[in-house]
LOTIDREN-552625 format. One record per residue (C-alpha): residue in one letter; residue number from 1; x, y, z negated. Coordinates in steps of 0.2 Angstrom, whole numbers, plus 5000, padded with zeros to 4 digits. Last residue first. Layout:
BEGIN
('A', NUM, (X, Y, Z)),
...
% end
This chain:
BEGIN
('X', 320, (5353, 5111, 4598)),
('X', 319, (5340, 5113, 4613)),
('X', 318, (5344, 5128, 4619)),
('X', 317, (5363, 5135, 4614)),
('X', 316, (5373, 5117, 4613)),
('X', 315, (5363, 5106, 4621)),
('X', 314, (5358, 5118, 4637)),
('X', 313, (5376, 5127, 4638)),
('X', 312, (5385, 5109, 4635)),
('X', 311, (5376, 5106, 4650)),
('X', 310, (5378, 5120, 4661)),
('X', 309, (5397, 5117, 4658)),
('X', 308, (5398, 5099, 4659)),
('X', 307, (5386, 5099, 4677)),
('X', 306, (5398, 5114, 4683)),
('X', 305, (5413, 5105, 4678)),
('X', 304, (5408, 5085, 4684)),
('X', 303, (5401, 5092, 4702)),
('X', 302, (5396, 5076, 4708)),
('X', 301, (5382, 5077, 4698)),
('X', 300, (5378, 5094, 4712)),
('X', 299, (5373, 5081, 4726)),
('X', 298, (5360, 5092, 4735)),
('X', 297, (5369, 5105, 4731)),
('X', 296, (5385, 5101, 4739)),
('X', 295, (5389, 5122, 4739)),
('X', 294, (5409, 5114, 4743)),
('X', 293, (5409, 5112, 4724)),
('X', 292, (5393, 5123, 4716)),
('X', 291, (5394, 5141, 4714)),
('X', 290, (5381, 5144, 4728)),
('X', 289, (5391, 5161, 4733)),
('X', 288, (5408, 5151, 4735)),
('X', 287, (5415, 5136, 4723)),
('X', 286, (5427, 5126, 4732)),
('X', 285, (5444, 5136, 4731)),
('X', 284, (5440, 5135, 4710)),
('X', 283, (5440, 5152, 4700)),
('X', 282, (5424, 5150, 4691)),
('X', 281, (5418, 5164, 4680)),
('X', 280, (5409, 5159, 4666)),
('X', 279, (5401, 5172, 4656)),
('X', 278, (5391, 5169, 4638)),
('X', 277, (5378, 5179, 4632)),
('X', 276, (5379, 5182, 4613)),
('X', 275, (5386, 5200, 4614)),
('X', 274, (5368, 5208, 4620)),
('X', 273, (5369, 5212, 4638)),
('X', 272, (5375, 5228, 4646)),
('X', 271, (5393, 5222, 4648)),
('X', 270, (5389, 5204, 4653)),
('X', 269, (5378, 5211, 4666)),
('X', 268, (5393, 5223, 4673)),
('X', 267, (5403, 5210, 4673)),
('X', 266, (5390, 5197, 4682)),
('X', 265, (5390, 5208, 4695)),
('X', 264, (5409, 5213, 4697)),
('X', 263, (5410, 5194, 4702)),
('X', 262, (5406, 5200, 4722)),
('X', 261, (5387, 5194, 4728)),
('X', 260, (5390, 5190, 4747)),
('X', 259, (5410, 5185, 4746)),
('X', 258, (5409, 5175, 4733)),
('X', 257, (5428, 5169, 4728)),
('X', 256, (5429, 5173, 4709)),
('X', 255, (5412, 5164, 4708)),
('X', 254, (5401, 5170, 4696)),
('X', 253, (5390, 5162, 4681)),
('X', 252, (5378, 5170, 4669)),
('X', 251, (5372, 5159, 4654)),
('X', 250, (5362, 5167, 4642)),
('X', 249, (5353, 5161, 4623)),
('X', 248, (5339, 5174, 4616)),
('X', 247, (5344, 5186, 4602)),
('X', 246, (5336, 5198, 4612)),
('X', 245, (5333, 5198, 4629)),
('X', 244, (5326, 5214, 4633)),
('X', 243, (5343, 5223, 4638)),
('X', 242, (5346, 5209, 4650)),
('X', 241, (5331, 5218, 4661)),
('X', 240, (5339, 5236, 4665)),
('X', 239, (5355, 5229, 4674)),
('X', 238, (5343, 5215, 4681)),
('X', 237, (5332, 5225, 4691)),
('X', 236, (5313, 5230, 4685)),
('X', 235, (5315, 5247, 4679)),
('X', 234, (5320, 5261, 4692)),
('X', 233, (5315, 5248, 4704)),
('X', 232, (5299, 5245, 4700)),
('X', 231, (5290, 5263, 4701)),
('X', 230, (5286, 5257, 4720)),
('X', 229, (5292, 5242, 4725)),
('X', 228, (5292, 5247, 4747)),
('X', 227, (5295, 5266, 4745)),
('X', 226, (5303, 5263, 4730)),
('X', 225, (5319, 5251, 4740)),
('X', 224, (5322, 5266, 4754)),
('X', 223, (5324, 5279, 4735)),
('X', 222, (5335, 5265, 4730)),
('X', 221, (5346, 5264, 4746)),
('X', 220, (5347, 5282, 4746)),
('X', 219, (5355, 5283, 4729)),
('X', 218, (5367, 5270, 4734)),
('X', 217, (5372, 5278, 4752)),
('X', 216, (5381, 5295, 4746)),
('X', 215, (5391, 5286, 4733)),
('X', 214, (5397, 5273, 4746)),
('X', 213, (5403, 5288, 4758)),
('X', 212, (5411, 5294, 4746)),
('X', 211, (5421, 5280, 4742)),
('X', 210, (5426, 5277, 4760)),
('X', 209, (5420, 5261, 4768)),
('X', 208, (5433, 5248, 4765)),
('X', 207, (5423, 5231, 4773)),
('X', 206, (5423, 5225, 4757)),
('X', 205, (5417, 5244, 4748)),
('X', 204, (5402, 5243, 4759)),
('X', 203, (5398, 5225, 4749)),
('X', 202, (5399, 5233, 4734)),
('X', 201, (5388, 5247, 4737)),
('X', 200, (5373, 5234, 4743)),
('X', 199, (5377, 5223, 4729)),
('X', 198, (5374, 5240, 4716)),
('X', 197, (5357, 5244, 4726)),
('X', 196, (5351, 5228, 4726)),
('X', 195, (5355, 5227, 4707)),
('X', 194, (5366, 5218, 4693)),
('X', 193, (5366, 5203, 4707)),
('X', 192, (5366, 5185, 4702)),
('X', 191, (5379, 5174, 4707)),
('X', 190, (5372, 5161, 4695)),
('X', 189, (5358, 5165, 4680)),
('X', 188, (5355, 5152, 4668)),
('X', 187, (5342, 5159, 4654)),
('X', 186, (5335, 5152, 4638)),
('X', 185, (5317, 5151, 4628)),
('X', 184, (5307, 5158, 4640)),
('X', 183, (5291, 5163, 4631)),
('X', 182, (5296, 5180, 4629)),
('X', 181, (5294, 5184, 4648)),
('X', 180, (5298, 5199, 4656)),
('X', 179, (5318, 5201, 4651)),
('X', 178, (5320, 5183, 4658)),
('X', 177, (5307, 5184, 4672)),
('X', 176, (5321, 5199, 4676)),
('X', 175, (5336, 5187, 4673)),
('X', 174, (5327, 5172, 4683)),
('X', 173, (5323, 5183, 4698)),
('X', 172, (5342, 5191, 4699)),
('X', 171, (5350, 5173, 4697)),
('X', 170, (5335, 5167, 4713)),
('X', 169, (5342, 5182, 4722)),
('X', 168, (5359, 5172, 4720)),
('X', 167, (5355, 5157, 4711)),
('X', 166, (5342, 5151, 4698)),
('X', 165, (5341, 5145, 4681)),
('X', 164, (5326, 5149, 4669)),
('X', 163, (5324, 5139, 4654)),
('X', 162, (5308, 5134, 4643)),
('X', 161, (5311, 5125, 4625)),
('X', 160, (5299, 5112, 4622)),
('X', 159, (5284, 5113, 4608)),
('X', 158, (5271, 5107, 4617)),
('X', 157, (5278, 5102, 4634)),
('X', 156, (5266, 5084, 4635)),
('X', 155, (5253, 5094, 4628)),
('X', 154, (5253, 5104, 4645)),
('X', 153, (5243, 5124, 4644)),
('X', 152, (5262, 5131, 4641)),
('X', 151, (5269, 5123, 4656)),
('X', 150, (5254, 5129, 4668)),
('X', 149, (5256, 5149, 4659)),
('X', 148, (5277, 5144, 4661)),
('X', 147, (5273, 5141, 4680)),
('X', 146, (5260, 5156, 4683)),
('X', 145, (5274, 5166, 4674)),
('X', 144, (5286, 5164, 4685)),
('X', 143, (5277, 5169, 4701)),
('X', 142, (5274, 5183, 4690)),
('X', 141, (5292, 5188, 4688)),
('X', 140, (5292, 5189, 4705)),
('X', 139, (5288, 5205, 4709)),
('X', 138, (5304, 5217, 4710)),
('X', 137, (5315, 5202, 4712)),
('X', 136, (5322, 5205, 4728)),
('X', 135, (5302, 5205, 4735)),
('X', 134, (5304, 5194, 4752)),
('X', 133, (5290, 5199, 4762)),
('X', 132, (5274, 5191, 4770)),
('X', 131, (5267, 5182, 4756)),
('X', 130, (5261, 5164, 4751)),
('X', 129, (5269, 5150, 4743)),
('X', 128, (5276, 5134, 4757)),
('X', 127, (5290, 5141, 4762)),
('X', 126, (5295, 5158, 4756)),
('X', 125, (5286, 5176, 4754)),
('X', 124, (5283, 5174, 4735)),
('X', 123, (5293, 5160, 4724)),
('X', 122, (5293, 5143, 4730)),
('X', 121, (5296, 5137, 4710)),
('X', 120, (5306, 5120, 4708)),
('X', 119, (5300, 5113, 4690)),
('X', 118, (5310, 5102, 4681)),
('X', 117, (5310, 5091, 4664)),
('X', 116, (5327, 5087, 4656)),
('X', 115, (5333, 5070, 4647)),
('X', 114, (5350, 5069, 4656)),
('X', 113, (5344, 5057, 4669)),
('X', 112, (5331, 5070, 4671)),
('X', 111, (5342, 5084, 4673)),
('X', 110, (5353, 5075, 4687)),
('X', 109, (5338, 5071, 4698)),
('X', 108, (5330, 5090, 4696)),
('X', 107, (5347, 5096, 4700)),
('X', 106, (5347, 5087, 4717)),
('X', 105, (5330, 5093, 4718)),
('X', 104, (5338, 5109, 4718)),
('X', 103, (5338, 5106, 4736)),
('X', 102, (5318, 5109, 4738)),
('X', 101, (5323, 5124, 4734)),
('X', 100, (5329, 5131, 4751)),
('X', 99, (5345, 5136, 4751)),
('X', 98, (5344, 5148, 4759)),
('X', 97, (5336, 5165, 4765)),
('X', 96, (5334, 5176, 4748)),
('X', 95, (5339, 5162, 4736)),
('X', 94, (5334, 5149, 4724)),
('X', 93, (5324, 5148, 4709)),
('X', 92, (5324, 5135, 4696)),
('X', 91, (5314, 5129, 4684)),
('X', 90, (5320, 5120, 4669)),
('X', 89, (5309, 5112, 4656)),
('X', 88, (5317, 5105, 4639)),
('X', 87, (5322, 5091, 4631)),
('X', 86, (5310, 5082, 4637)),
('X', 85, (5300, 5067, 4630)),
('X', 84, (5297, 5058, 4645)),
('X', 83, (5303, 5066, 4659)),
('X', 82, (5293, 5075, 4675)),
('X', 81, (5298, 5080, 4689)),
('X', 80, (5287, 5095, 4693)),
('X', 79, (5285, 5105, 4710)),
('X', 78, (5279, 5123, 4713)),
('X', 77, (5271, 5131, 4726)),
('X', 76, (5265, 5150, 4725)),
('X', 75, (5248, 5156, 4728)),
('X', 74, (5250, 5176, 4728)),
('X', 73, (5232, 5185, 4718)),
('X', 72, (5242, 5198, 4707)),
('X', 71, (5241, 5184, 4693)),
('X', 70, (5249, 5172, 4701)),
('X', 69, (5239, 5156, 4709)),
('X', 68, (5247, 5138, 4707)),
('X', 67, (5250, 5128, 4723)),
('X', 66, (5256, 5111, 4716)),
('X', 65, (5266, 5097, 4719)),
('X', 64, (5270, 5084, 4704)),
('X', 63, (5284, 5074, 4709)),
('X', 62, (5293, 5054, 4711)),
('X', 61, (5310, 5055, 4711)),
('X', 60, (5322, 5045, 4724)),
('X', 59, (5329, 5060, 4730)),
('X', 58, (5323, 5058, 4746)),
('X', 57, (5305, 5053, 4739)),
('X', 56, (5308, 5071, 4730)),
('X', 55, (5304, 5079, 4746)),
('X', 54, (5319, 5091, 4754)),
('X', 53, (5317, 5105, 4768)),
('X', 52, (5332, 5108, 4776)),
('X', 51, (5339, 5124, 4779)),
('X', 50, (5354, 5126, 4771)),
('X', 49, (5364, 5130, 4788)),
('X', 48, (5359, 5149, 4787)),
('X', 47, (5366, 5157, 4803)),
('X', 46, (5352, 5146, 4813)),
('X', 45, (5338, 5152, 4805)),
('X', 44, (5324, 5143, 4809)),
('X', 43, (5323, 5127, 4797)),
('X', 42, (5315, 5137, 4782)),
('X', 41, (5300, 5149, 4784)),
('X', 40, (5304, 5165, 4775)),
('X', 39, (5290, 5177, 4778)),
('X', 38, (5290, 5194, 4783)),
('X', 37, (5302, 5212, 4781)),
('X', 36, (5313, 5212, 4765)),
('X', 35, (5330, 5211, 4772)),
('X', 34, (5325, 5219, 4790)),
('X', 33, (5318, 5232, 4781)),
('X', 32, (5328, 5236, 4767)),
('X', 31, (5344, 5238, 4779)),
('X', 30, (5334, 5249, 4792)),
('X', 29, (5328, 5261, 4778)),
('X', 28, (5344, 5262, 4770)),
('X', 27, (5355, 5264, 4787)),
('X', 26, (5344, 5278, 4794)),
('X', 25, (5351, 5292, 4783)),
('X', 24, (5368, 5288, 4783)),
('X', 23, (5368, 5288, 4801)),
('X', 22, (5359, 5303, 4803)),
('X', 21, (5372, 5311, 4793)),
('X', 20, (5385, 5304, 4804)),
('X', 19, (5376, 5308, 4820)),
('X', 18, (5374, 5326, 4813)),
('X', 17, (5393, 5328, 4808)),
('X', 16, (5397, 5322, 4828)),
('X', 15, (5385, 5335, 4833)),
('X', 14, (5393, 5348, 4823)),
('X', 13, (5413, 5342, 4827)),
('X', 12, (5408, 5343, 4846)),
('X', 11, (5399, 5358, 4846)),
('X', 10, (5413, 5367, 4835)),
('X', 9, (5426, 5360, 4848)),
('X', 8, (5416, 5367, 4864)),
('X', 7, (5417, 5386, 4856)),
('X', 6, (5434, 5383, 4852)),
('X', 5, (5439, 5376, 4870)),
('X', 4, (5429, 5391, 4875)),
('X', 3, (5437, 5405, 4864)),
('X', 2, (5452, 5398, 4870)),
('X', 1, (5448, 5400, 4889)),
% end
């Protein structure tokens, strides 16, 4: 009867350990997938309650639309508000489901009162630009540079500092455009991740997955992410990208209470970049993963700290 029980304990414990190994095998693929997998349209989603898709008219600006064509062949929508004499162009990125940008218009309305020019870039696989997957920055950056190709060919831009600011994966886009580009003059990069992979681990580590178990998934996160990007992700990810940017001015900004992209991020950035970028990590109650006050985008000039710190950034380091 023992021998049984034992015989019977061994298959238990064996088929158990196969689940769990199949388990850890399956999660990557699966999680890459669903995040990854077909077009964001906006409006659909009901978990994600920035969803609206803005016009400048309800912002009372007027706007430039445009579908510009990348270089890989991806027609991306763009809009411009433009300022006389700028200070400098901003274009701004947004996030993997939400917001949309069209609520960086908000931005766009407080930058131009403040002498600034604006572009909202629709990157890849969102809205209005074309594509049937969400890249996680692996692709973008050309997305960006069919806006900065259309900024540089403007005699109404000769001349003016070009910065990248964007959110979330937006943060993660505008730090590897950042490393890709030269002709982007300064970077603003909020709640950005250091890699999927490393945002993947961390957030595992929030629910109290065992360490080891953590260790055992990262690797098999990246190789799920090649089998999509390719070569890309060993390179193209921020950890790598803020190595390239020089003696080039950086803003990376955190929330000590995000709960999707954790602060650690934007330490293990700031540690890997060059000793002039600048950290802000904000402490308030209000300020979750969109960084601004109760994630009011749409009316972020009524965010007096966020808008003095981003600004003093731009006077102080871009335009100065």
């Amino acid at each position: 009867m023992n021998k049984i029980i034992k015989k019977t304990a061994a298959m238990v414990i064996i088929a158990l350990a196969a689940i769990f190994v199949l388990m850890l095998l399956v999660a990557p693929p699966v999680a890459v997938h669903l995040t990854t997998n077909g077009h964001v349209d906006y409006g659909v989603i009901e978990d994600h309650p920035l969803q609206k898709m803005y016009t400048s008219s309800d912002f009372v600006l007027t706007s430039n639309d445009m579908i510009l064509t990348t270089e890989d062949n991806y027609e991306v929508w763009a809009s411009e508000v433009t300022v006389e004499s700028p200070k400098a162009v901003i274009i701004y990125l947004s996030g993997i489901r939400q917001p949309s940008v069209t609520y960086f218009y908000g931005h766009a309305k407080w930058m131009k009162s403040e002498g600034y020019a604006s572009f909202l870039l629709e990157v890849r696989g969102h809205g209005n630009s074309s594509g049937d997957r969400v890249c996680l920055g692996y692709e973008e950056a050309a997305d960006v540079k069919a806006v900065v190709d259309y900024i540089k060919q403007q005699e109404r831009y000769k001349g003016v500092p070009i910065v990248i600011h964007g959110v979330s994966m937006g943060g993660a886009i505008a730090i590897n455009s950042f490393g890709q580009i030269d002709e982007i003059t300064g970077l603003i990069a909020m709640s950005a991740y250091s890699s999927f992979e490393d945002v993947v681990v961390d957030t595992m580590k929030q629910y109290n997955i065992p360490r080891f178990i953590c260790d055992i998934e990262k690797p098999l996160v990246r190789l799920s992410l090649q089998t999509v990007f390719g070569d890309k992700v060993n390179d193209i990810k921020p950890i790598k990208q803020v190595e390239n940017i020089g003696e080039r001015p950086a803003l990376f900004i955190a929330s000590a209470n995000d709960t999707e992209v954790s602060y650690e991020n934007m330490n293990r950035l700031l540690k890997a970049a060059p000793e002039q970028c600048e950290g802000w990590l904000r402490e308030s109650d209000l300020a979750g993963h969109f960084i601004i006050l109760n994630h009011d985008i749409e009316n972020v000039d009524l965010d007096t700290e966020y808008c003095e710190k981003v600004l003093s950034f731009l006077e102080n380091k871009v335009v100065h």
